[in-house]
N, C-alpha and C positions, 0 to 999 in steps of 0.2 A: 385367453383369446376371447374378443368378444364375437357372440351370432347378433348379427342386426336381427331387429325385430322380424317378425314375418305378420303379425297383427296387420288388418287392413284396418285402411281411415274408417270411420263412422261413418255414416250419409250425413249427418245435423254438421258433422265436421267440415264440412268441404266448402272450400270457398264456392262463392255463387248460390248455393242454396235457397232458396227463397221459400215462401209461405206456400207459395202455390207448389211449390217440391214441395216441403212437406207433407202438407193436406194431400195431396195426390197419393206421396207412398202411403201414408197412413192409412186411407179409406181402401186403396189398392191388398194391402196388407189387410188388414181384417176384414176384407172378402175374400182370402186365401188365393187372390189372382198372381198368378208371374207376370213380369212385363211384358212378355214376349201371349201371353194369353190376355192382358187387358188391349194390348196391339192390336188381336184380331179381332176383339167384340170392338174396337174403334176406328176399325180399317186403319191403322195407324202400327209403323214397323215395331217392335220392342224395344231398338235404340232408342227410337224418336223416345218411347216411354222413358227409357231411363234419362235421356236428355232432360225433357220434361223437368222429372224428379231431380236431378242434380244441376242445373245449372238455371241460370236468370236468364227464364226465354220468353218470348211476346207469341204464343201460339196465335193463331186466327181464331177469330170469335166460332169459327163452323169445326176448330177443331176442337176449340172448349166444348163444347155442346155435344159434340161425339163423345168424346169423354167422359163427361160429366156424366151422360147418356146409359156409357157402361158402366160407369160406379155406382148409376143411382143416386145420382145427386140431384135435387131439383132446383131446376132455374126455373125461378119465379113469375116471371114475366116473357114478354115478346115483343120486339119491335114490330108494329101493326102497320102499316099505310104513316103518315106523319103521327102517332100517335104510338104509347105505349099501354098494354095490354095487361090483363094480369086478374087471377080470381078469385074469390072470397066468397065468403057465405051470403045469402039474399039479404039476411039480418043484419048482418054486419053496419058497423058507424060507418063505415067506407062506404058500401051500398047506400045509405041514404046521404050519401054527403053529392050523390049525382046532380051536376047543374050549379055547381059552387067550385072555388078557384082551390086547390089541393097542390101541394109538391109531393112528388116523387124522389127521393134520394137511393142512390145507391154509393157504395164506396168500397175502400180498399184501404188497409195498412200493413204496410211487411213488414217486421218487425227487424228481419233480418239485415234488409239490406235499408234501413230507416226512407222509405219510401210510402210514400201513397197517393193514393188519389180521390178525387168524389167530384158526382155529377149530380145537380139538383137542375129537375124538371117543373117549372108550375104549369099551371092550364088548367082549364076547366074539363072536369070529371063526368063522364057519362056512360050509361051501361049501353052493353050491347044489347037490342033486342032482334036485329035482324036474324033466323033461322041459320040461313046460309054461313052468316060470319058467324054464329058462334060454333056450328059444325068445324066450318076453316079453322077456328081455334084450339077446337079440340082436339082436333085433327094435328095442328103443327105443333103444338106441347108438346115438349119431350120429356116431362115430368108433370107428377104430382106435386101439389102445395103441400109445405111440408107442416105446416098449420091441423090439426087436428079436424073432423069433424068434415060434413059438406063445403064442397068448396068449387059449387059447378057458377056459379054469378060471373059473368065476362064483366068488368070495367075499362074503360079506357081512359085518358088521358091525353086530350089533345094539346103539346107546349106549345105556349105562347112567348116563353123565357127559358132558355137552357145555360146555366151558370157550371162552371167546373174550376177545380181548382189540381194541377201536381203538387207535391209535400217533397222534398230532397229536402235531406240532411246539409247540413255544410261541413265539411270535413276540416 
């Protein structure tokens, strides 16, 4: 007589899975958090977490950033007033690149589900020097720059061109 298995699926196994599951259990997992304890440091239920992690979901940009928030992961930037934000060292070639035309890219590839995305921003670059706004910035970062070394210099980027593109596979 045969016993069915009683082996449960993998996570990487599961249909729907995506990068951003991954990358979540993983970081979740070697911080030694459970779902239902990354839930509470993100006001967010334990299901949602495991949702999250196993299936291809569009969370809100405010719940990425809670998240992200209690893993410790830093996001880079901020969307500022029409402009995007973001900090580096005073020395840096980006800090003297201030008053010249610069892009911004960010993107995305999931490997899993053959998908991606990417948004290029150009505009002219210029730092912050108002007191106030760089306080507001430091203030709304919810991370450090994961770049080594000082990294208090505010830049911005005001676009004058925002180009993107989606990536689907064709089946």
């Amino acid at each position: 007589m045969n016993t069915p298995s009683t082996h449960s699926q993998q996570p990487d196994a599961m249909t729907g899975r995506t990068d951003l599951g991954r990358r979540l259990a993983a970081r979740r997992e070697a911080l030694g958090l459970s779902r239902d304890e990354l839930g509470r440091r993100c006001g967010a239920d334990g299901t949602y977490i495991t949702y999250l992690e196993e299936h291809a979901a569009s969370p809100a940009i405010g719940t990425l950033v809670r998240v992200a928030d209690a893993l410790g992961l830093p996001v880079n930037y901020l969307v500022a007033g029409p402009g995007i934000a973001f900090r580096t060292s005073a020395e840096a070639v980006t800090a003297r690149a201030a008053g010249t035309e610069v892009a911004f890219e960010i993107d995305n590839i999931d490997d899993v589900t053959a998908t991606g995305w990417s948004v290029l921003a150009v505009g002219e670059l210029a730092a912050f020097t108002d007191p106030d706004e760089t306080h507001h910035l430091n203030t709304t970062a919810r991370s450090q720059p994961w770049a080594g070394g000082p990294r208090s210099h505010w830049m911005k980027l005001t676009p004058t061109r925002i180009t993107g593109r989606h990536v689907v596979h064709d089946s």
